[in-house]
N, C-alpha and C positions, 0 to 999 in steps of 0.2 A: 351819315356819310361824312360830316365834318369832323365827327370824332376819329373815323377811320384815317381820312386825311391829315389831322393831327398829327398822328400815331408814325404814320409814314414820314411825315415830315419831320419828326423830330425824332427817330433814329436816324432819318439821314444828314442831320445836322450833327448829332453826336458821332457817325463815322466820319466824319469830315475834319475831324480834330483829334485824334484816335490819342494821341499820347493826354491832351488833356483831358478825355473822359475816362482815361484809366487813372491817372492822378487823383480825379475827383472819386468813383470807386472804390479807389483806397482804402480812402478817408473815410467813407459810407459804413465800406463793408469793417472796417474794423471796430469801429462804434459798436456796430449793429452786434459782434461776433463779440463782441465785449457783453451785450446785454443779455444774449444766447448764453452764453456760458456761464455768467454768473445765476439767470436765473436755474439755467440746468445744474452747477452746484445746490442751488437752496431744493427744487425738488426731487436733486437726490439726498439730499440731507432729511427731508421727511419722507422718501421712502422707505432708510433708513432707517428712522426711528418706529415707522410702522412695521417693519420687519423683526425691531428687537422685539416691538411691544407683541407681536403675535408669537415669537418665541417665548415668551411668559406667561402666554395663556389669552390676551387677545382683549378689546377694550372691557370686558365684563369682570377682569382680574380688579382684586383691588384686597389689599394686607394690612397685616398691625405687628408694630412692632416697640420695643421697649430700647430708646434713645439715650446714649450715656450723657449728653448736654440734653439739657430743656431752655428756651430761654422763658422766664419769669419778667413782665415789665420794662420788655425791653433789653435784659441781662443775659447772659448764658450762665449758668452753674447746671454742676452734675447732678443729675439725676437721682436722691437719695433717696427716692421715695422705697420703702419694705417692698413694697407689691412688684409682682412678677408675669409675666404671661404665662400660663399652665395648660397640662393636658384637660384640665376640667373645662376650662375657657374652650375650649375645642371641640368638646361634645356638648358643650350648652349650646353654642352654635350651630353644629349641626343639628341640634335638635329643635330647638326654638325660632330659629332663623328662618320665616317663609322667604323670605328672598334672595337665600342661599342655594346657591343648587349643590354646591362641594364645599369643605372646607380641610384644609391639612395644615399641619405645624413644619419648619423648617429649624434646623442652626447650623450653620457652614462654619468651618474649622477650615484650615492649612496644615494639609498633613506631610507625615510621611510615607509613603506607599511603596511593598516592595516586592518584586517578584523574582525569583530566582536569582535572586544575590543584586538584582538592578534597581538600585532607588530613585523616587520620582517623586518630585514635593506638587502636591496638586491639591483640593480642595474636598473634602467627604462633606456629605448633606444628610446631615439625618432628619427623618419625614417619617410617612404612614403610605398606607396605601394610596389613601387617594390622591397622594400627589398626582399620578396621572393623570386622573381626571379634571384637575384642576388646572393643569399644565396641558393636558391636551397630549401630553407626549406618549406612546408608545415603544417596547421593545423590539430592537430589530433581531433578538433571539434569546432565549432560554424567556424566564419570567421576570415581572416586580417584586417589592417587597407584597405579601401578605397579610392578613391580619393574625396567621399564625406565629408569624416571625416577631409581629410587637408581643404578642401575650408569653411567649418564652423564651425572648432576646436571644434569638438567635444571633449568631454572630456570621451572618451572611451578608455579600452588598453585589450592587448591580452596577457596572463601571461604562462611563461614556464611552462612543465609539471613538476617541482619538485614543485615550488611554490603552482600548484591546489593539490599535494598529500601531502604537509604536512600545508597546509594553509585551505585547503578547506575538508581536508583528505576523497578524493575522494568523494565528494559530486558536484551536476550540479552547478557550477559558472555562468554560462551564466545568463546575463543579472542581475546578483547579482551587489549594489552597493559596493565598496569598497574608501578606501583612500588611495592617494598620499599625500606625504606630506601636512597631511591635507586638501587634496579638493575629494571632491568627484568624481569617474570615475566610466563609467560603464563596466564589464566585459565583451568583444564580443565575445572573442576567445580562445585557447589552444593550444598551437603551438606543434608538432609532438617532442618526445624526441633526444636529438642529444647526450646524455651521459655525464659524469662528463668529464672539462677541465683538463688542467696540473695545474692551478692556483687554488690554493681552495677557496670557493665561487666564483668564474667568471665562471662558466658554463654556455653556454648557457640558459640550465633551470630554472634557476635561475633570468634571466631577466623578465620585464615586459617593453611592448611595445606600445606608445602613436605615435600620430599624432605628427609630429615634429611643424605642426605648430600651435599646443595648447599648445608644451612645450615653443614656443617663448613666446608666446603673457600671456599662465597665467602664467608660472614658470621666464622665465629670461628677458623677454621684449625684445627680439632684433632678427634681422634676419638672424644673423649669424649663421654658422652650426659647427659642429667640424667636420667629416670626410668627407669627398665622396667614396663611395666604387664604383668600378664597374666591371662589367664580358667584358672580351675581346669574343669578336666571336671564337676565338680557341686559345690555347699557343701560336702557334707559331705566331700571331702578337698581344700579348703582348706588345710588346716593341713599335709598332706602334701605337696601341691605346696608351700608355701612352704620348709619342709623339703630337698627337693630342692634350688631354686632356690638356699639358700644352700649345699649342700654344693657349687654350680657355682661359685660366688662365691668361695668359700673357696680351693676349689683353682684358678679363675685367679688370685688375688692373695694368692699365698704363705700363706695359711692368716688374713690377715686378717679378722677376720670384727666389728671397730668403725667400720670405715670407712663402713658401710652400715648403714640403717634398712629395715624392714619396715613394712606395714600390711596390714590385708584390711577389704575392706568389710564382711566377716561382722564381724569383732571393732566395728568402728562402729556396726553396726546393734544388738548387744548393749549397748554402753556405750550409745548414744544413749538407748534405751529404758528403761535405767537410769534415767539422768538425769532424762526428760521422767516416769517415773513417781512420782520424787522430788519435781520441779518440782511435778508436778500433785496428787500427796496435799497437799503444804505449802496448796498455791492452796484444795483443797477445804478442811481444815480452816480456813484463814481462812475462807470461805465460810459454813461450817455454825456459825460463831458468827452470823450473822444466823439461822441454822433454831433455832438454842437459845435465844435471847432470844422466838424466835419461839412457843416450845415453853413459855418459862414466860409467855407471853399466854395461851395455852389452859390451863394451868395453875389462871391467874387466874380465866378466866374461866368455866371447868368449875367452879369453886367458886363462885362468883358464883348458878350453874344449879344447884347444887346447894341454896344458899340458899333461891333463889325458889320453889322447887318441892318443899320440903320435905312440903308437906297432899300431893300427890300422891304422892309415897313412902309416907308415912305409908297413906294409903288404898289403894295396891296393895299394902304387904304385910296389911292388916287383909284383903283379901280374896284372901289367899293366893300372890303372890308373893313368892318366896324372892328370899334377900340376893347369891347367883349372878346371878338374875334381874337384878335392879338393877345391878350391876354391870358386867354384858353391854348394857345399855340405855347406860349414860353413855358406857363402852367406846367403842361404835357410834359414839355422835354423836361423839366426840374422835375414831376415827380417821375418818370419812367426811370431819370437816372439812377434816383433815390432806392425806387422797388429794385431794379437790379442788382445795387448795391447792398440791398437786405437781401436778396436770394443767395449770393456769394455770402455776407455775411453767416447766416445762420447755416451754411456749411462750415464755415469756417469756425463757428462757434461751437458747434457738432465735436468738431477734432478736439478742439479745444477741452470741452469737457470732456472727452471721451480720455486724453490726456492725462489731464488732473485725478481723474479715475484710475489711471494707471498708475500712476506715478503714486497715490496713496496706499492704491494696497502692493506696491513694490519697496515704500519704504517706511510704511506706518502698520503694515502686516494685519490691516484688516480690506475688504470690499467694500467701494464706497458705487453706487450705481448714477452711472452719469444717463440723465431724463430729460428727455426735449420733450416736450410738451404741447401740445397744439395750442394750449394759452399764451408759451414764450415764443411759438410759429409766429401766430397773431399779435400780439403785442409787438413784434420786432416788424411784421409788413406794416403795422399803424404805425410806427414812430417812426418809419422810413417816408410814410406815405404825409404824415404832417409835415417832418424838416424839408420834404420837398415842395409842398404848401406854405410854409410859414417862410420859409427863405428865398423860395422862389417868387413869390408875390409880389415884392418890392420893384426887382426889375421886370418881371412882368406889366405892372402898373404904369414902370417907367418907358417902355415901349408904347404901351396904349395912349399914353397921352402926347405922343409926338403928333404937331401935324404936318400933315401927307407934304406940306410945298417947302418948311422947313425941312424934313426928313428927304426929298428930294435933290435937296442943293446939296448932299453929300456926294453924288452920285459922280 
């Protein structure tokens, strides 16, 4: 019943001063709208990057690739090592690899791409079949490459859906001839959209995708590959497929084992999350220097209430309220101001990120997804509900310890 009483009593002291508990609000909710938004930046920045990372095939991806810098001791120097990554390395993997479920070769080029007299500089990928299943990605019409298309380098490719809507402006490509850097290819396929990357122009859609071994034999003459991608049968042996995959490495190229780099998507999702939680503590503590400045306005101003209202201390302890009492009364009004002040706020911070979202994919021309979170809900009602605890306490305290016949001769 006393707490109900409280509660009554101390919104009816904050409407009794209307300009200064919106002043005090302010102050609250801006802090607070500050802490909202940045952490809703940081987890849209790892939705984000969960979003690329399942565009590439999702945390069980993990590649190899051959680095023009190595660094040695410390150093960087090029890479001279003879050894190469090859289509052999590909199938010793697939084949020896229990912890493989897929594995495909990639080399991305910047090409020139032409169709009916209109040119487009975009990116070709030359692979194998199972890119898909490594990638996860599927045709949204005609087919993939093949494993007829590697064995007789056909000179066929399958082009991203931005490429068939602004190249072909939705019109049936299938089986239409076009050019690669000048040779003619024929159109088989439309690969499903996967949406704009972080990188402008490198989106997926954007690619067009040949037989790796028509890009050997008519584009660069040789057998080499640039990447290997492959999908682990589940996360958690990542780390043992990639294992594998270098003990194939090793013993195709004489036991060399600097000529190659490693990566796994799992390892990136770990650093990433690192990073953006580092990023986003820094952001908050800037932030919560507006909630602390905020926090000695209630300070002030709880003292201020304690001033004015000294006959009424006075006269409830002469009629038998204790100095706990008082104390749970100022309590009350400092933190009720507080939590209000965080419910405003994290509307305010709502906008706020919602904003910044806007405003990047308006002038950074990717989507950046603004995430309130029920951790940044709750974290913003607890740092509302301590400043009004930790600031309020002081003059709280300082109430309680007046006594009743001193506090009386204000009156």
């Amino acid at each position: 019943m006393k707490l109900l009483e409280n509660f009554i009593s101390a919104f009816a002291v904050l409407g009794t001063s209307r300009l200064r508990t919106l002043l005090t609000l302010l102050g609250i909710m801006i802090g607070i709208a500050g802490v909202i938004a940045m952490m809703s930046i940081g987890a849209g920045a790892e939705k984000l990057i969960m979003s690329e990372i399942e565009k590439i095939g999702g945390p069980s991806m993990f590649g190899v690739y051959r680095p023009g810098w190595i660094e040695v001791k410390g150093r960087w120097r090029r890479n001279t090592s003879p050894h190469r990554l090859e289509m052999r390395d590909l199938r010793a993997i697939q084949e020896e690899c229990p912890s493989v479920e897929f594995a495909t070769v990639e080399t991305s080029y910047y090409i020139d791409f032409k169709v009916d007299g209109r040119h487009r500089q975009t990116y070709m990928r030359a692979t194998t079949r199972e890119y898909q299943e490594v990638r996860q990605w599927e045709t949204q019409y005609g087919r993939f490459l093949a494993d007829t298309d590697m064995s007789f380098w056909t000179k066929v490719c399958v082009i991203g859906s931005k490429v068939w809507e602004e190249q072909f402006k939705g019109a049936d490509p299938l089986g239409k001839e076009v050019a690669i850097n000048g040779r003619r290819f024929t159109v088989i396929g439309i690969m499903e959209s996967r949406g704009d990357g972080l990188e402008a122009g490198r989106s997926d859609d954007n690619m067009i995708f040949i037989p790796i071994t028509t890009a050997q034999n008519r584009f660069w003459g040789s057998k080499n590959v640039g990447a290997i991608m492959a999908r682990a049968k589940n996360p958690t042996v990542v780390e043992q497929a990639l294992k594998e995959v270098k003990t194939i490495l090793r013993r195709n190229h004489s036991g060399d084992d600097t000529f190659f780099r490693t990566w796994s998507a799992k390892q990136g999702i770990e650093s990433a999350k690192q990073t953006i939680f580092v990023i986003e503590m820094v952001l908050v503590i800037i932030a919560s220097v507006a909630l602390i400045v905020a926090g000695i306005g209630i300070l002030n101003i709880m003292l201020v209430s304690v001033t004015e209202r000294i006959p009424e201390i006075g006269l409830r302890k002469a009629v038998g309220a204790k100095s706990f009492d008082i104390r749970i009364q100022f309590l009350t009004e400092s933190v009720i101001l507080c939590l209000i002040g965080s419910l405003l706020g994290i509307a305010l911070g709502a906008v706020t990120g919602q904003a910044f979202a806007w405003i990047v994919g308006k002038f950074f021309g990717f989507q950046w997804p603004s995430v309130i979170t029920l951790k940044s809900v709750l974290t913003a009602v607890g740092a509302a509900a301590a400043v009004g605890v930790f600031f309020g306490y002081y003059p709280a305290s300082q109430a309680a310890k007046m006594a009743p016949i001193e506090a009386l001769r204000h009156t």
